[in-house]
C-alpha positions as YAML, in Angstrom:
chain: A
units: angstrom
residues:
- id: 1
  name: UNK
  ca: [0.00, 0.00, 0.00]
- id: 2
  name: UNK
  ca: [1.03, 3.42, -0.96]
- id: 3
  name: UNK
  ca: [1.87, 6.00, 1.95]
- id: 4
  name: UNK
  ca: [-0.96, 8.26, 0.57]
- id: 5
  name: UNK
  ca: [-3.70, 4.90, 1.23]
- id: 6
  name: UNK
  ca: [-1.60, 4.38, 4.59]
- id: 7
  name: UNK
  ca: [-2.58, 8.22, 5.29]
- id: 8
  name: UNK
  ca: [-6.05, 7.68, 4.22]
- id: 9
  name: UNK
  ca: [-6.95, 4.82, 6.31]
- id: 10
  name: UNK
  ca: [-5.87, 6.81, 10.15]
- id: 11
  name: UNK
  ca: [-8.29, 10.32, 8.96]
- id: 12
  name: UNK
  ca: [-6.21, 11.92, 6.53]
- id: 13
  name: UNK
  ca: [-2.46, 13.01, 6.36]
- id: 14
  name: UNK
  ca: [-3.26, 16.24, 8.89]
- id: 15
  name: UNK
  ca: [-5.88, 14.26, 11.18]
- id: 16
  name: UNK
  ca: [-3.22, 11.82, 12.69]
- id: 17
  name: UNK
  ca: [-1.73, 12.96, 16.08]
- id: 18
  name: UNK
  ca: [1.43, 10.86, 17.64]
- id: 19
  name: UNK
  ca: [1.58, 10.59, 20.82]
- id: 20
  name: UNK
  ca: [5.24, 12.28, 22.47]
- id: 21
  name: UNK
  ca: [5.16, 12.00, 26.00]
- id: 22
  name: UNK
  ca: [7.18, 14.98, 27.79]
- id: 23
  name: UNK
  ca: [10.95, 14.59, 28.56]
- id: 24
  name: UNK
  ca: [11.15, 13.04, 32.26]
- id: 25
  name: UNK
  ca: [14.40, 13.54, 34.47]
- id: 26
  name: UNK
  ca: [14.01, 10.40, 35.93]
- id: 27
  name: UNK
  ca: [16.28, 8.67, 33.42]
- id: 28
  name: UNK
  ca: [19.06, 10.87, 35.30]
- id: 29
  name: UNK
  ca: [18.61, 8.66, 38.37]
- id: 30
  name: UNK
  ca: [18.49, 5.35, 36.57]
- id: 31
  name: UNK
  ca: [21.91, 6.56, 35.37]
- id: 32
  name: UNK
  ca: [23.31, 7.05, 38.68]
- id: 33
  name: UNK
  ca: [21.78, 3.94, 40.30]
- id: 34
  name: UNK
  ca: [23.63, 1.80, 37.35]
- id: 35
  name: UNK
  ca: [26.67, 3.79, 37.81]
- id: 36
  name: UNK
  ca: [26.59, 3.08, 41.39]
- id: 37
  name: UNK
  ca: [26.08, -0.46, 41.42]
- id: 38
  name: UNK
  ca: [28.74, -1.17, 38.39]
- id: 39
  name: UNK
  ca: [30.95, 0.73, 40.57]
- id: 40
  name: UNK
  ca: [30.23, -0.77, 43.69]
- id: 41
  name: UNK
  ca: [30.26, -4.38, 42.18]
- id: 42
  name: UNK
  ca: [33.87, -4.00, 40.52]
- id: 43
  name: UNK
  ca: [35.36, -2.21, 43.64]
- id: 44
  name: UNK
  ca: [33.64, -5.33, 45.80]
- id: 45
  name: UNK
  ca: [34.69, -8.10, 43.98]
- id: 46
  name: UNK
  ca: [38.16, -6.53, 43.69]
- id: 47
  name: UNK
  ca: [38.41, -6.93, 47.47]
- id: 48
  name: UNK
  ca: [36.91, -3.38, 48.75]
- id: 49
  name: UNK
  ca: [34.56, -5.03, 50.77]
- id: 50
  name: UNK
  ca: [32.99, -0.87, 50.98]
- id: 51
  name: UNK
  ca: [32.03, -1.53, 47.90]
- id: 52
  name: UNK
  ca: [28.78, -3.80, 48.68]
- id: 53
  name: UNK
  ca: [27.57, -0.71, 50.50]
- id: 54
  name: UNK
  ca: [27.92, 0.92, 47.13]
- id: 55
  name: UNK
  ca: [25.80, -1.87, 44.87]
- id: 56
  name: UNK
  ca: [22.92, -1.50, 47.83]
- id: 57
  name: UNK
  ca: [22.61, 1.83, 47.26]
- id: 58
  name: UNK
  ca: [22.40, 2.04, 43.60]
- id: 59
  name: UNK
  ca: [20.05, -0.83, 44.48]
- id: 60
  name: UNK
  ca: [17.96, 1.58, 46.55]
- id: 61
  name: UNK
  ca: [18.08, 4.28, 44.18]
- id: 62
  name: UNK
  ca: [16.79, 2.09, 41.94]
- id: 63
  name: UNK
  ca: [13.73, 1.65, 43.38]
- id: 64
  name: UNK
  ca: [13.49, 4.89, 44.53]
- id: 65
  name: UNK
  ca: [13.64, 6.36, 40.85]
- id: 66
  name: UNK
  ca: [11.17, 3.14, 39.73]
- id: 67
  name: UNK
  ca: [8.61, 4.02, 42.53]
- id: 68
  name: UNK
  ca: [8.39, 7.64, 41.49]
- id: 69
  name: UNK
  ca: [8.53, 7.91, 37.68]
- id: 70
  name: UNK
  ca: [5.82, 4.66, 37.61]
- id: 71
  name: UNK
  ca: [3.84, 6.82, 40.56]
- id: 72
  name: UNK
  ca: [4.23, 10.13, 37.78]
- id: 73
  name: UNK
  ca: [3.15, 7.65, 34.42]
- id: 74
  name: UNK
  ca: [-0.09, 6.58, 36.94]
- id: 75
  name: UNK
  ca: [-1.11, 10.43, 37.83]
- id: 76
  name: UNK
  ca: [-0.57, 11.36, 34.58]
- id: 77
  name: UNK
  ca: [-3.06, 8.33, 32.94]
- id: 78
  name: UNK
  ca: [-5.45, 8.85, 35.79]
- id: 79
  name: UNK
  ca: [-5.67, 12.40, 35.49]
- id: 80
  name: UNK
  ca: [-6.92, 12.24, 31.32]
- id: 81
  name: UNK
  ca: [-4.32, 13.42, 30.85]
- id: 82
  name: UNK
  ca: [-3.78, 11.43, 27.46]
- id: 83
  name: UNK
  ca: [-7.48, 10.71, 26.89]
- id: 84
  name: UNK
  ca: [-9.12, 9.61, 23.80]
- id: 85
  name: UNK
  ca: [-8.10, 11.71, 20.90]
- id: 86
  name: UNK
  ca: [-4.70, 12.08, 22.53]
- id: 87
  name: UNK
  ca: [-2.88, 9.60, 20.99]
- id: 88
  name: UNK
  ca: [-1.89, 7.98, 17.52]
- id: 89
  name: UNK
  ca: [-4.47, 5.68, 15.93]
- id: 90
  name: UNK
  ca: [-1.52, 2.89, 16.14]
- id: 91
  name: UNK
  ca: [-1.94, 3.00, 20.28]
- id: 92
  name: UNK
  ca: [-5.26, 1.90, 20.22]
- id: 93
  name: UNK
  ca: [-6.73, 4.40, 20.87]
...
């Protein structure tokens, strides 16, 4: 199929909205908690026994950063936030 019949099956080349969500800084902690626990798990099994305490808490930022940005993806879908008409045709929507 042609891009043109692609366009005309979703409403029309200007009817089709894609869903982008908005940048999120929580990637920035994910970053640090893999940094940390690389870190810590080279430094510990080179004999800096320290270093455990350093995998535990990238292990606990982790978690932190999961708990929050999944608590932020919830308030944002429970708020309509991206409600019908908000997102691309592919989505389901």
């Amino acid at each position: 199929m042609s891009d043109s019949g692609h366009a005309a099956s979703h409403g029309g080349a200007h009817g089709t909205h894609y869903f982008v969500p908005e940048p999120s800084h929580w990637m920035i902690f994910g970053s640090l908690a893999l940094l940390c626990m690389a870190t810590g798990a080279a430094s510990w099994f080179n004999g800096w026994h320290s270093g455990q305490f350093v995998v535990y808490a990238g292990l606990a930022i982790l978690v932190f950063m999961m708990w929050h940005w999944f608590g932020d993806v919830i308030r944002e879908s429970e708020g309509s936030r991206y409600g019908p008409g908000k997102m691309s045709p592919s989505v389901g929507a």
